[in-house]
C-alpha positions in Angstrom: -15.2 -5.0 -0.5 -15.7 -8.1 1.6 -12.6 -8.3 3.9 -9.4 -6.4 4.0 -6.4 -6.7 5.9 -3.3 -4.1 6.8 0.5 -5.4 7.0 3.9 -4.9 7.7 6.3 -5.6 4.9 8.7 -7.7 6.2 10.8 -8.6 2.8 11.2 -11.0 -0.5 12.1 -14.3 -0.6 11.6 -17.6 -2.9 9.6 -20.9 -2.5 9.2 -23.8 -4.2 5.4 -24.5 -5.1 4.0 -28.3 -5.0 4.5 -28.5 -9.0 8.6 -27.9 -8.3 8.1 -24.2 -9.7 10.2 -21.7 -8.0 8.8 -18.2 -7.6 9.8 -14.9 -5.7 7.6 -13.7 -3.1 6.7 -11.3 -0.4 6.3 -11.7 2.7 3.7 -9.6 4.6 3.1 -10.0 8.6 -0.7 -9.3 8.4 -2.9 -7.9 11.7 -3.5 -8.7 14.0 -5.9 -5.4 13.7 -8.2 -4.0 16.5 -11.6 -3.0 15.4 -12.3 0.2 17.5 -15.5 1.2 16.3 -18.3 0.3 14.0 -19.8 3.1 11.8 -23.4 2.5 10.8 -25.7 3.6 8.3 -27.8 5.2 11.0 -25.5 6.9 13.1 -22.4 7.8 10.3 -24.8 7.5 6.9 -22.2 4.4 5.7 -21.3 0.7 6.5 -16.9 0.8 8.1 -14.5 -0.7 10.4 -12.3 1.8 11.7 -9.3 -0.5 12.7 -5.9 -0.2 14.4 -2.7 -1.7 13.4 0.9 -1.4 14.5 2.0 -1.5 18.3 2.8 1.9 19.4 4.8 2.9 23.0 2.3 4.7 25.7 4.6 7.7 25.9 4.4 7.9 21.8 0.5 7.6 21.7 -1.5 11.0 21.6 -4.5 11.8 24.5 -7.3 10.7 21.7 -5.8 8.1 21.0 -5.0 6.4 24.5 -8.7 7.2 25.4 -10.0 5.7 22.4 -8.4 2.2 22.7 -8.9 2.7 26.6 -12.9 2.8 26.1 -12.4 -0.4 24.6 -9.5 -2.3 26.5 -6.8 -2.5 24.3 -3.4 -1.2 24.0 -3.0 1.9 21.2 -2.2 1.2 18.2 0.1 3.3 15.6 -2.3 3.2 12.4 -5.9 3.4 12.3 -8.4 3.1 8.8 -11.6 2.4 7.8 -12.6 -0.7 5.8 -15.8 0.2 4.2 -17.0 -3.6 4.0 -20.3 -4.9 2.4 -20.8 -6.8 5.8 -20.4 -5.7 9.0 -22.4 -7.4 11.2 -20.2 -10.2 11.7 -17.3 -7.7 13.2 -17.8 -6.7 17.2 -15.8 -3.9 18.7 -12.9 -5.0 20.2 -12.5 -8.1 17.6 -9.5 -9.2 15.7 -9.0 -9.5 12.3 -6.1 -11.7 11.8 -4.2 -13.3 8.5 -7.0 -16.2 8.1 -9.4 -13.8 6.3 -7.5 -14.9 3.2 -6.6 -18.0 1.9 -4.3 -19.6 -0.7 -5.3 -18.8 -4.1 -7.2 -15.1 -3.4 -6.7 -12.3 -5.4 -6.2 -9.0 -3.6 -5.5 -5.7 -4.5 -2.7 -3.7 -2.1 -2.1 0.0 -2.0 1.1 1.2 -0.4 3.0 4.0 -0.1 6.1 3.4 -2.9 10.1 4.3 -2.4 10.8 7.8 -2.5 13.9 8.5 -4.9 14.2 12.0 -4.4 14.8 14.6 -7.6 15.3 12.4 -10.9 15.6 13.9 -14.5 12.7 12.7 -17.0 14.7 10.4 -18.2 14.6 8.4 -15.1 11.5 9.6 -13.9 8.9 9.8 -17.2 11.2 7.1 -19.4 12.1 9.8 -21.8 14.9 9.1 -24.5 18.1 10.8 -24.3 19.9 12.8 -27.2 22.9 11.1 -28.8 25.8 10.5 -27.1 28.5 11.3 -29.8 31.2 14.0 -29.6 29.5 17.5 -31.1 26.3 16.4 -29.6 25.3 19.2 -27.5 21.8 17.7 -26.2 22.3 14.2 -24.0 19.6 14.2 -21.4 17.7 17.3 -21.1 14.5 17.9 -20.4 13.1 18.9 -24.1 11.4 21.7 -26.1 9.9 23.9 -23.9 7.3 24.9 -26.8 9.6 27.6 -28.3 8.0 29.8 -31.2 4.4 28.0 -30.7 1.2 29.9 -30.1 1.0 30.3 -26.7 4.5 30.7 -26.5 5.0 29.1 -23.0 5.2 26.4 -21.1 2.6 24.2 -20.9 0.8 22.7 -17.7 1.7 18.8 -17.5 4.6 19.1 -19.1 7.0 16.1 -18.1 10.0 17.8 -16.8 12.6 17.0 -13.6 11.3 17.0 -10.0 10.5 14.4 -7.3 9.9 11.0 -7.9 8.0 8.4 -5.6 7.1 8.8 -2.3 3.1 8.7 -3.7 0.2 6.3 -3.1 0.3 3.1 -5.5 -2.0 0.2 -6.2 -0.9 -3.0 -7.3 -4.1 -4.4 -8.6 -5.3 -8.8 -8.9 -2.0 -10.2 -7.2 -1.7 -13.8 -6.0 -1.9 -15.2 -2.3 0.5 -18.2 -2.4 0.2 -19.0 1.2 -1.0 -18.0 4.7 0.4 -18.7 7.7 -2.4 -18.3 10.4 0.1 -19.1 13.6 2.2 -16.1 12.5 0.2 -14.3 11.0 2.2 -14.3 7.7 0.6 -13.9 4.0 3.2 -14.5 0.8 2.4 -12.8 -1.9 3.3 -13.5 -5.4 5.5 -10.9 -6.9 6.5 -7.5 -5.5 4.4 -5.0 -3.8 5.0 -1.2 -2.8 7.1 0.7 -1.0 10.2 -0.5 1.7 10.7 -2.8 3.9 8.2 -2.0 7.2 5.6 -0.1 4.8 2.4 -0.3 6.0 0.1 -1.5 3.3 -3.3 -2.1 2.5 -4.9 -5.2 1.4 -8.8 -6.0 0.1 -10.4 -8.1 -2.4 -9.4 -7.6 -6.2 -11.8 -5.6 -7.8 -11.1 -7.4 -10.6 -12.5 -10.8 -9.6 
């Protein structure tokens, strides 16, 4: 990985590119992010960032976390993570990493925590096909067999029933960046990516360049 980026979710919109195409976007308010400490190979056994993200209120902030931005003068921040980059040595503690690490034309990978719908049948939640819908149909969307007269007769682990859907880490791997905005820290990306509006995500390099 060699540079990586967290971001707000701020929403979708459309733009018109230079060829007249109009294409849906989102836009992501990227970093600034704090780097708060450098891991080495020496001291931690790995190359890392560890990197805050997100203004957070004093009162709000736990006592590790106050002193940990305090030992290197900056305000706390709400979310910290590692970036495990190839290079580090260009990165000082107490640096910025802002929108500009990406430009037009990169593709990125960005994990995110998705929507959380709550319970959903299987229908909804594993794209099963319902029974028919005609009068004297007694099966319409249930969950299935449930292996009756098999050998084990029960029911078997991974089997796709109702239960909670979303809410779980997702990767939207090789998307577009249409356009940075350096002054506002701003990156559009092409298509949709995970979760609500104000989700935190994660961007990096594409690992499949």
């Amino acid at each position: 990985m060699k540079k990586a980026i967290l971001a707000k979710k701020l929403g979708m919109t459309q733009i018109f590119l230079e060829t007249g195409e109009l294409i849906a976007v989102t836009v992501l308010s990227a970093g600034p992010c704090v780097v708060v400490q450098k891991k080495t190979i020496e001291n931690d056994g790995y190359n890392a960032l560890k990197v805050g993200f997100g203004d957070v209120k004093i009162k709000n902030a736990i006592k590790p976390l106050i002193g940990q931005f305090k030992k290197i003068g900056a305000e706390p921040k709400k979310v910290l993570k590692e970036f495990k980059l190839e290079d580090i040595s260009g990165y000082e503690v107490g640096a910025e990493i802002k929108a500009d690490v990406f430009a037009a034309g990169d593709k990125v990978d960005i994990s995110g925590i998705s929507k959380g719908k709550g319970t959903q049948g299987p229908i909804k939640r594993h794209n099963q096909s319902r029974g028919p819908m005609s009068h004297g149909s007694k099966y319409h969307r249930g969950t299935g067999s449930m292996g009756a007269a098999t050998s084990p007769g029960r029911v078997m682990k991974g089997k796709k029933m109702a239960g909670h859907m979303g809410a779980e880490k997702v990767t939207v791997q090789n998307l577009e960046v249409v356009r940075v905005d350096v002054d506002k820290n701003l990156i559009l990306i092409k298509g949709s990516v995970p979760g609500p509006k104000n989700n935190v995500l994660f961007i990096k390099d594409t690992v499949k360049s």
